[in-house]
TILO-942323 format. One record per residue (C-alpha): chain; residue number from 1; residue in three letters; x, y, z. Coordinates in Angstrom, 3 decimals, decimal comma, padded with zeros to 6 digits. Example, Ala and Ser with C-alpha at 12.3 -4.5 7.8 and 13.67 -1.06 7.14 Angstrom:
2
- chain_n_res_px_py_pz
- A_1_ALA_012,300_-004,500_007,800
- A_2_SER_013,670_-001,060_007,140
END
This chain:
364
- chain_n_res_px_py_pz
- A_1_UNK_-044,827_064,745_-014,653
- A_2_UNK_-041,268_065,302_-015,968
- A_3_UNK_-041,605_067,176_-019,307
- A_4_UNK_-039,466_067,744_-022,068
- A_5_UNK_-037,558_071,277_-022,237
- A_6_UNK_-039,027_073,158_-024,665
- A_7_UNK_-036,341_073,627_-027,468
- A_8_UNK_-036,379_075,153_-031,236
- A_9_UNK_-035,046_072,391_-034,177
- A_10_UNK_-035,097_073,913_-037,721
- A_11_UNK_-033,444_071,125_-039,607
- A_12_UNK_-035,559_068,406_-041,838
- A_13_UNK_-033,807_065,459_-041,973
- A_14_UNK_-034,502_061,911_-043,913
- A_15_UNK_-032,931_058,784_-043,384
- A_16_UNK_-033,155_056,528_-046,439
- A_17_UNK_-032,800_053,221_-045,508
- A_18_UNK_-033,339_050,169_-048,764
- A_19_UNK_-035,276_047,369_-047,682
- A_20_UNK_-033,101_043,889_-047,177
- A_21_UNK_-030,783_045,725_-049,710
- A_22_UNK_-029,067_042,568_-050,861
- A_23_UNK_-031,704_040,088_-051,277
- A_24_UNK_-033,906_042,507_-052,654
- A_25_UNK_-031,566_043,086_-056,039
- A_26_UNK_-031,328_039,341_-055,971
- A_27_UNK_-035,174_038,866_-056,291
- A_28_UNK_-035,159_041,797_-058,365
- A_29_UNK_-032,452_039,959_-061,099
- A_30_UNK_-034,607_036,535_-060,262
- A_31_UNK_-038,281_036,872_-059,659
- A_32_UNK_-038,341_033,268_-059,102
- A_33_UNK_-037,000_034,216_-055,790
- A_34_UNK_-039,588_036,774_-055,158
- A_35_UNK_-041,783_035,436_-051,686
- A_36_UNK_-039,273_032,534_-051,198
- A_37_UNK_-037,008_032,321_-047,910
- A_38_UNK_-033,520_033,914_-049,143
- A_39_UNK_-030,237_034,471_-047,156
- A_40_UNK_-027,168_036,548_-048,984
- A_41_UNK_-024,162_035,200_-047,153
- A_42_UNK_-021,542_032,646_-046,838
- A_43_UNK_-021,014_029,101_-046,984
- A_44_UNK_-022,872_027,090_-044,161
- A_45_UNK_-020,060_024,558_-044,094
- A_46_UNK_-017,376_027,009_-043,577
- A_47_UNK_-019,027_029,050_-040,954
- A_48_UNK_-020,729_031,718_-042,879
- A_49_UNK_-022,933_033,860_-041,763
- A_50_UNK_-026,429_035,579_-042,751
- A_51_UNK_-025,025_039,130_-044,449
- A_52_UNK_-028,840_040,049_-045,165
- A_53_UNK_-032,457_037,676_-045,756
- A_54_UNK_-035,952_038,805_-047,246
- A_55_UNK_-039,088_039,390_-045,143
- A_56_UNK_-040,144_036,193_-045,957
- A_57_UNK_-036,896_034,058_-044,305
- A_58_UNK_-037,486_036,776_-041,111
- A_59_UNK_-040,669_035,081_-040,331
- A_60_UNK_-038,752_031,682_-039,579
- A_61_UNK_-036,623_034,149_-036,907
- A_62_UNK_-033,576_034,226_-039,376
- A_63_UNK_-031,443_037,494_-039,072
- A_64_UNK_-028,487_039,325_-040,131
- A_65_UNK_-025,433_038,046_-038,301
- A_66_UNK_-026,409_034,599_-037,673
- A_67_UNK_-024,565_031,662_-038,851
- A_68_UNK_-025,991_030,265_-041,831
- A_69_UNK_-025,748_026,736_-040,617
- A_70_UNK_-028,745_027,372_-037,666
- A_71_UNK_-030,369_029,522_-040,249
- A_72_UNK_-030,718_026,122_-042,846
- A_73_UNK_-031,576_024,651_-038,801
- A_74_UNK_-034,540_027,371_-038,590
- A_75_UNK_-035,776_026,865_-042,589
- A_76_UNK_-034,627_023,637_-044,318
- A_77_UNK_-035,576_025,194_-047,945
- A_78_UNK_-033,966_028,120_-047,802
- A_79_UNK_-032,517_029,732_-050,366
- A_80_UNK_-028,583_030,378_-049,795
- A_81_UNK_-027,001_033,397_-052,522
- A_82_UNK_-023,378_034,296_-052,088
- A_83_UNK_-022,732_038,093_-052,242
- A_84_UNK_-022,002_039,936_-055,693
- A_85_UNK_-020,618_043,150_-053,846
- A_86_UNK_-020,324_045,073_-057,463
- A_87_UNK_-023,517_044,563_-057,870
- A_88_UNK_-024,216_045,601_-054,740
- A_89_UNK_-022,096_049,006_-055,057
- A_90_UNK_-023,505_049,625_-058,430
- A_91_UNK_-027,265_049,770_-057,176
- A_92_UNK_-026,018_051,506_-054,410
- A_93_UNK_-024,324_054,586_-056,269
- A_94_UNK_-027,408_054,765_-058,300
- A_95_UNK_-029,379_055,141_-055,102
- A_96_UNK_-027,199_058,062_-053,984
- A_97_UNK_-027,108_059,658_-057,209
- A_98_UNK_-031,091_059,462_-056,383
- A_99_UNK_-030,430_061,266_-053,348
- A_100_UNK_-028,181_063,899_-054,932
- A_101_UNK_-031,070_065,137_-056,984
- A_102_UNK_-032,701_066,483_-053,571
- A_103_UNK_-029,851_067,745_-051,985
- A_104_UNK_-025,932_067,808_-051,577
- A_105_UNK_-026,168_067,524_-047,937
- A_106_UNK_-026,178_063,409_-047,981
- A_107_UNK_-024,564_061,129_-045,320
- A_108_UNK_-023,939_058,108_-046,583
- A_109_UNK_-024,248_055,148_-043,628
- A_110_UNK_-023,137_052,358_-045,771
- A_111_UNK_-024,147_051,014_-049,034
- A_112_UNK_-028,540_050,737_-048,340
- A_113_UNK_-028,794_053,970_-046,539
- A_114_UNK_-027,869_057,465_-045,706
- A_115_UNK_-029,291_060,681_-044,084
- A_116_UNK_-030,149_063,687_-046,225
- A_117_UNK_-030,361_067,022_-045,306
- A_118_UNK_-033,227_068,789_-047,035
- A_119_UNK_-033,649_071,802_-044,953
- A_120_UNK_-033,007_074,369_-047,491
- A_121_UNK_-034,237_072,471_-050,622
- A_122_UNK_-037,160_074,092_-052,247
- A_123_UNK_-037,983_070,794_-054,680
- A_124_UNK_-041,265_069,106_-053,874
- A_125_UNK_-042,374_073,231_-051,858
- A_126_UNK_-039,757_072,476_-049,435
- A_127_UNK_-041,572_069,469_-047,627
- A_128_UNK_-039,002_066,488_-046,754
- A_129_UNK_-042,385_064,301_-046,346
- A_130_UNK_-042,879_065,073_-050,027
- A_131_UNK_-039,427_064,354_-051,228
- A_132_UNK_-039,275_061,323_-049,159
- A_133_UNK_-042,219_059,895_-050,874
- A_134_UNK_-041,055_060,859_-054,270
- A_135_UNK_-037,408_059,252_-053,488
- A_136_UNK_-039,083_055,696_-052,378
- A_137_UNK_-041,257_056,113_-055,695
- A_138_UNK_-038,302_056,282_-058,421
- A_139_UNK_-036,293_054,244_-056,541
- A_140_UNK_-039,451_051,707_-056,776
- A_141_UNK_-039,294_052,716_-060,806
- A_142_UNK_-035,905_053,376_-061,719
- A_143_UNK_-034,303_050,152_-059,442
- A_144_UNK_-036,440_047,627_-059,001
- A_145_UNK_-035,839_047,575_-055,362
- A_146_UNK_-038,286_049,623_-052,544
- A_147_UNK_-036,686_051,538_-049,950
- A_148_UNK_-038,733_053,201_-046,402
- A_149_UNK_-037,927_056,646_-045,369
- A_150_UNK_-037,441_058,733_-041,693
- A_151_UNK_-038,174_062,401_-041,698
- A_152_UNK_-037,914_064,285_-038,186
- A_153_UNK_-036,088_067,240_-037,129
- A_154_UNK_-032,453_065,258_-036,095
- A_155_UNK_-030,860_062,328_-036,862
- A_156_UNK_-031,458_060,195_-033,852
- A_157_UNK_-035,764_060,404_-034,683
- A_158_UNK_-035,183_059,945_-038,534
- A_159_UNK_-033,625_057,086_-038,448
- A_160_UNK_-036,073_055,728_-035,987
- A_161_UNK_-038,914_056,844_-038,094
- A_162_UNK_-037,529_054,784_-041,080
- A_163_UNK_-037,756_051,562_-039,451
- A_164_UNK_-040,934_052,277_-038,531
- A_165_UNK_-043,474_051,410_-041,097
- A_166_UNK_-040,315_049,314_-042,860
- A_167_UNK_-040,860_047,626_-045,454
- A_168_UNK_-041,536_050,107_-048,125
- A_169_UNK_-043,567_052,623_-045,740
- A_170_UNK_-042,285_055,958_-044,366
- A_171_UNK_-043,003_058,116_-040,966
- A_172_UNK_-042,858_061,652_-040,655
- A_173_UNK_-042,036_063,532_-036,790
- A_174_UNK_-042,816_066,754_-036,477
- A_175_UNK_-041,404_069,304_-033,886
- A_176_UNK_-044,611_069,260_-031,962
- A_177_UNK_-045,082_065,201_-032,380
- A_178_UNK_-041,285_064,821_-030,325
- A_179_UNK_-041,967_065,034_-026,884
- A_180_UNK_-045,172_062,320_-027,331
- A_181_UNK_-043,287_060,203_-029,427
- A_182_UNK_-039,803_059,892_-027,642
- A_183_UNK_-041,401_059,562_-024,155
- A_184_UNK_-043,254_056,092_-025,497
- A_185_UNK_-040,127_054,737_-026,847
- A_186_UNK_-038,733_051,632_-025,214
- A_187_UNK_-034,996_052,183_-024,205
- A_188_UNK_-033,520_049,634_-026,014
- A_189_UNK_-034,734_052,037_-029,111
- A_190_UNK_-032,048_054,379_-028,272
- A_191_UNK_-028,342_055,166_-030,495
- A_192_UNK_-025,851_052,845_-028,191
- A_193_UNK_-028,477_051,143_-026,128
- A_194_UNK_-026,891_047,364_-026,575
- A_195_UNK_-028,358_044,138_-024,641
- A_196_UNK_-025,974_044,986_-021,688
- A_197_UNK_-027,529_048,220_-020,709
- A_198_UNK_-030,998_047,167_-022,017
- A_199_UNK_-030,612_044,772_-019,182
- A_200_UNK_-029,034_046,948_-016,981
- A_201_UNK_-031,861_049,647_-017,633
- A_202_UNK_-034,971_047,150_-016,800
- A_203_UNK_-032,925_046,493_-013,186
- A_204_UNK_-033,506_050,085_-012,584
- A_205_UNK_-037,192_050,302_-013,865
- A_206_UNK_-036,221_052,050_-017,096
- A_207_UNK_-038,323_051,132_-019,413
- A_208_UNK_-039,669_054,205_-021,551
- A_209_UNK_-037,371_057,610_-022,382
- A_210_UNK_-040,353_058,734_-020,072
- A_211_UNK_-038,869_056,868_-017,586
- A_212_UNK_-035,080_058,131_-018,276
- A_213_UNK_-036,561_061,693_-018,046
- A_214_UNK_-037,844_061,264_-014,723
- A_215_UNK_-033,657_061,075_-013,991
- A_216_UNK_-031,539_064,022_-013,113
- A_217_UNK_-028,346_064,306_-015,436
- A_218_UNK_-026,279_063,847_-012,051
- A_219_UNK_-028,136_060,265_-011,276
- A_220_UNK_-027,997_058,787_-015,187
- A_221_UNK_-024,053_059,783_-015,132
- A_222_UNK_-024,047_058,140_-011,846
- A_223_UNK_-025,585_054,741_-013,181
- A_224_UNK_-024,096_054,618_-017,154
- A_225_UNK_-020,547_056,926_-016,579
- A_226_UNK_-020,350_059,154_-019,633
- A_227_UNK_-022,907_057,851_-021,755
- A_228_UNK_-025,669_059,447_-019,416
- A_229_UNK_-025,253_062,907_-020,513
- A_230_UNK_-025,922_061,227_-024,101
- A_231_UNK_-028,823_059,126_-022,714
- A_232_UNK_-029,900_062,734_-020,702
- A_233_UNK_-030,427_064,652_-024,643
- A_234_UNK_-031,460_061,508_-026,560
- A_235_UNK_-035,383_060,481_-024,061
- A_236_UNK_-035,902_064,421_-024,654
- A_237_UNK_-035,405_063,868_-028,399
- A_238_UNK_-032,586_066,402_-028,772
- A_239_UNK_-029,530_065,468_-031,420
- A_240_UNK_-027,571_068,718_-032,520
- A_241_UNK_-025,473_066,221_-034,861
- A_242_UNK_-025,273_067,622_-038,275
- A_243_UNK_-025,664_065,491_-041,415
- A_244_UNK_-021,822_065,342_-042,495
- A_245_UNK_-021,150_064,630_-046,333
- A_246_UNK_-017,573_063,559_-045,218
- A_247_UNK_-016,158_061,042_-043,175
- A_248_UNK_-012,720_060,809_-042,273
- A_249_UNK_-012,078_057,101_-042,137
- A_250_UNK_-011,082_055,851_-038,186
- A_251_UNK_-009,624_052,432_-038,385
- A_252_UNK_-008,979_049,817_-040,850
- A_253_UNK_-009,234_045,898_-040,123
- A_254_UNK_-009,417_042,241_-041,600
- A_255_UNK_-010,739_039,139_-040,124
- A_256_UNK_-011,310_036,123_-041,395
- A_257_UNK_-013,191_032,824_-039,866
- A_258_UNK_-011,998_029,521_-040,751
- A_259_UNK_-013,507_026,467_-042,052
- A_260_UNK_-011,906_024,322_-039,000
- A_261_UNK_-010,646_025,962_-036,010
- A_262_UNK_-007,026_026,627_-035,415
- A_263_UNK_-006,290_024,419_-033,024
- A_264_UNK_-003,263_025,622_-031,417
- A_265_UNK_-001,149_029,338_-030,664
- A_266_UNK_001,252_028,370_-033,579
- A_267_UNK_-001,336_027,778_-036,095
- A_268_UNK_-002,413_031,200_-035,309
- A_269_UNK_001,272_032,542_-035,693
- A_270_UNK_001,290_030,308_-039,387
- A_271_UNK_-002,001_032,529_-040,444
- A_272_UNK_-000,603_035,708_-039,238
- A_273_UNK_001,224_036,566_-041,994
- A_274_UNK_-001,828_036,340_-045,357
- A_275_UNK_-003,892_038,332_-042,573
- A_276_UNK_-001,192_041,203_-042,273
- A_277_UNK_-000,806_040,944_-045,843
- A_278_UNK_-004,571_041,905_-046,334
- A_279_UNK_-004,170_044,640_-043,885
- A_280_UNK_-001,195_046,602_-045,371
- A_281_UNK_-002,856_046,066_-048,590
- A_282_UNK_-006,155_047,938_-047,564
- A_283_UNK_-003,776_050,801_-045,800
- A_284_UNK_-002,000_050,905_-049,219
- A_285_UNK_-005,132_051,680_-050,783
- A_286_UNK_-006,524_054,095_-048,298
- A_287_UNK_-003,108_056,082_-048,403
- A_288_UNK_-003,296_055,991_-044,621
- A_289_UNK_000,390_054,844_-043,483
- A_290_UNK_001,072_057,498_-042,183
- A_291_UNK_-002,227_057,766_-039,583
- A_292_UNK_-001,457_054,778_-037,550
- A_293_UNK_-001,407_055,406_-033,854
- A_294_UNK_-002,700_051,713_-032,900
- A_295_UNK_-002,936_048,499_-034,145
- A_296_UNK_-005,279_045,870_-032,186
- A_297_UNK_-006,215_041,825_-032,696
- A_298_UNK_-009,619_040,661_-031,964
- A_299_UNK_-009,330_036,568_-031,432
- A_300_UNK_-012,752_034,551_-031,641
- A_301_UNK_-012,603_030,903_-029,691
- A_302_UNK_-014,358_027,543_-030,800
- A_303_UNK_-017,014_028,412_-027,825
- A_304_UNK_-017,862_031,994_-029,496
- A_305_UNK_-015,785_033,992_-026,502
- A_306_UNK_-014,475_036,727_-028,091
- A_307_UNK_-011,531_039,213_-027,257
- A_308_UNK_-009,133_041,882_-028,285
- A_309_UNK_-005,883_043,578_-027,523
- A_310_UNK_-003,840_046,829_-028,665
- A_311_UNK_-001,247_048,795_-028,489
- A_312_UNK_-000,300_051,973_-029,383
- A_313_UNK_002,215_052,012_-032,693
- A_314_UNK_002,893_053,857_-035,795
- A_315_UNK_003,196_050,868_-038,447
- A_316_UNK_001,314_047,275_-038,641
- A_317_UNK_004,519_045,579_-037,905
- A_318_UNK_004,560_041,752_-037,569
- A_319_UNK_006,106_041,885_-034,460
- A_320_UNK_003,698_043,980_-032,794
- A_321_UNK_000,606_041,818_-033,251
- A_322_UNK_003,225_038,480_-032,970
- A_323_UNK_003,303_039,997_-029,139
- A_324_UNK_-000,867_041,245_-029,242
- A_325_UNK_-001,517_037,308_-030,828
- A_326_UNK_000,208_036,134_-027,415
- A_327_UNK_-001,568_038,425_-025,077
- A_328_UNK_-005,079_037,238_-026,609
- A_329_UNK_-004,434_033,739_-026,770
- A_330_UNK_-003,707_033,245_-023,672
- A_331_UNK_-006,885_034,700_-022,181
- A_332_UNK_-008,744_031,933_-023,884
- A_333_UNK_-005,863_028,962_-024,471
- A_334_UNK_-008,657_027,192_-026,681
- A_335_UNK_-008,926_026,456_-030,772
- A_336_UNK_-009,417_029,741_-032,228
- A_337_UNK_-012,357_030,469_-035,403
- A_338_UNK_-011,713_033,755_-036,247
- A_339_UNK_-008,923_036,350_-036,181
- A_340_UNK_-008,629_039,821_-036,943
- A_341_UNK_-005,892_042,725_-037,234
- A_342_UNK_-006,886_046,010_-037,601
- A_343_UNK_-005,119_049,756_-036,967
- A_344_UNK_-006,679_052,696_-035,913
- A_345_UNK_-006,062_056,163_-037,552
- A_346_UNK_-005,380_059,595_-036,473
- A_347_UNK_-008,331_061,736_-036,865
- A_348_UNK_-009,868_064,730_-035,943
- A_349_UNK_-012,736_064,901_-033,309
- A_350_UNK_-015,927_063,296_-034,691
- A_351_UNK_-019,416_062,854_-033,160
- A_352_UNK_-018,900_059,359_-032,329
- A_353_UNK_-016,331_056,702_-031,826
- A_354_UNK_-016,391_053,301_-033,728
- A_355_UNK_-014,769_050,214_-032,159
- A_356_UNK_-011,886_048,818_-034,370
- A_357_UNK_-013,607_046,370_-035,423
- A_358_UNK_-016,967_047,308_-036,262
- A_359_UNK_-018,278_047,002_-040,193
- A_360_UNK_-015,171_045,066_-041,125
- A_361_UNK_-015,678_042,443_-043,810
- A_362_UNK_-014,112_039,115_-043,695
- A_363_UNK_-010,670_038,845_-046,084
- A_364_UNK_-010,950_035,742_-047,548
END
């Protein structure tokens, strides 16, 4: 049997995570809406996609990401909502201020959800099980909206735990509950475990962290390079991040999708220049000119293949991604649907590394 080391975890951590954050304020402000099939997201004529959907559109297999068009394919009657993002960030900052009440150690994720360090907090006799009920109960009151809670000794388990019993439902870990409950989870359960290595895991017979613990360090590096030492801590249960109530921003990007493909490299070149203009506005506003140590273009094609270039460079200058727009194009020489500049910043060393492009919004 290959059991877990034995190792002491003192922290109490939640993850808060609000339930279909978007279309539940929308049903909220519209009780109409409330049971119906609803997608917040963009146009399905211009190639929008799903941003978020209630529980009830999920049970026709729509999802976040997916293009709106084969979501209307998947449920004829339902119920498109553009995004009102100050809405959004309104219900959102009451959330945290929620949060703040419990502790000042809070992590926000993005606008539904954050991790909250409650390991010193002596509200509710010092139980984070307690405090996570009592969070999900005035946000319940006080928003409108329900919310379903993680509590467990790290990060990595929280956050698990809240999508557990999601929606509106919550799942405590204890220390002693760790070893049972990581060894049963499937793989594809773990931080940075995409499709690719999911697949590339179920070659090798890993299916369970059980399995992944019957591995030595030596033979997971061997199989999955660097990330085996990560997947080596992770099927034991062990996460020494700490809940950080600062983030130092790491990139900054734009994309947009169009309405009808670019057909050509020099229609490209002809939207370069609003794109840029999007991106030096957003640097503008983060005050981070002087941070720039990259700048990278991500280019989509009509058939969905998608692919990026960089360089390194101190300033978004149009003649840098004029030469990164050439390299791309040609890997694909096909009519393009989406394009995207971005920079990446200077930073210090941070727990983990985001890709360029991830959590960008379109500019449109």
């Amino acid at each position: 049997m290959c059991a877990m080391a034995a190792r002491e975890i003192v922290r109490k951590i939640v993850h808060c995570d609000c339930d279909s954050f978007y279309a539940s304020v929308e049903t909220r402000d519209d009780p109409s809406l409330r049971d119906k099939p609803l997608a917040v997201g963009g146009d399905p004529d211009k190639r929008g996609v799903v941003a978020t959907c209630s529980y009830a559109a999920r049970r026709y297999g729509i999802h976040s990401a997916m293009p709106m068009s084969q979501a209307l394919r998947l449920c004829p009657e339902l119920t498109i909502i553009r995004p009102d993002m100050a809405k959004y960030r309104s219900v959102s900052r009451k959330v945290q201020a929620i949060f703040r009440d419990y502790t000042a150690i809070v992590e926000p994720l993005s606008l539904d959800e954050a991790f909250l360090d409650v390991s010193d907090t002596s509200i509710c006799r010092g139980s984070a099980t307690l405090m996570a009920e009592e969070i999900r109960r005035r946000v319940r009151r006080e928003l409108g909206i329900t919310i379903s809670a993680g509590i467990a000794p790290n990060k990595f388990l929280a956050k698990i735990a809240s999508d557990w019993n999601k929606p509106d439902g919550q799942l405590t870990i204890t220390p002693s509950e760790i070893e049972e409950f990581v060894a049963r989870l499937p793989v594809d359960k773990l931080f940075g475990v995409g499709s690719v290595t999911a697949k590339r895991m179920r070659q090798l017979g890993l299916a369970t962290c059980s399995d992944l613990r019957c591995q030595t360090l030596s033979q997971l590096t061997q199989w999955f390079g660097k990330f085996g030492a990560t997947l080596h801590q992770l099927c034991r249960g062990i996460d020494d991040r700490p809940v950080q109530t600062s983030r130092l921003r790491k990139s900054i990007s734009v994309e947009r999708t169009y309405a009808r493909d670019l057909p050509t490299l020099e229609s490209c070149q002809e939207a370069m220049p609003g794109l840029l203009e999007s991106l030096e506005q957003r640097i503008h506003d983060a005050g981070a000119e002087r941070r720039i140590v990259q700048c990278a273009i991500k280019v989509r094609f009509s058939g969905f293949e998608t692919t990026t270039a960089g360089m390194f460079a101190g300033e978004p200058a149009p003649a840098v991604f004029a030469e990164l727009l050439q390299s791309a194009w040609q890997r694909g020489k096909r009519p393009v649907r989406l394009l995207g500049l971005g920079v990446r910043l200077a930073h210090p060393a941070v727990d983990r590394q985001l890709g360029l492009f991830d959590g960008v919004s379109e500019a449109n």
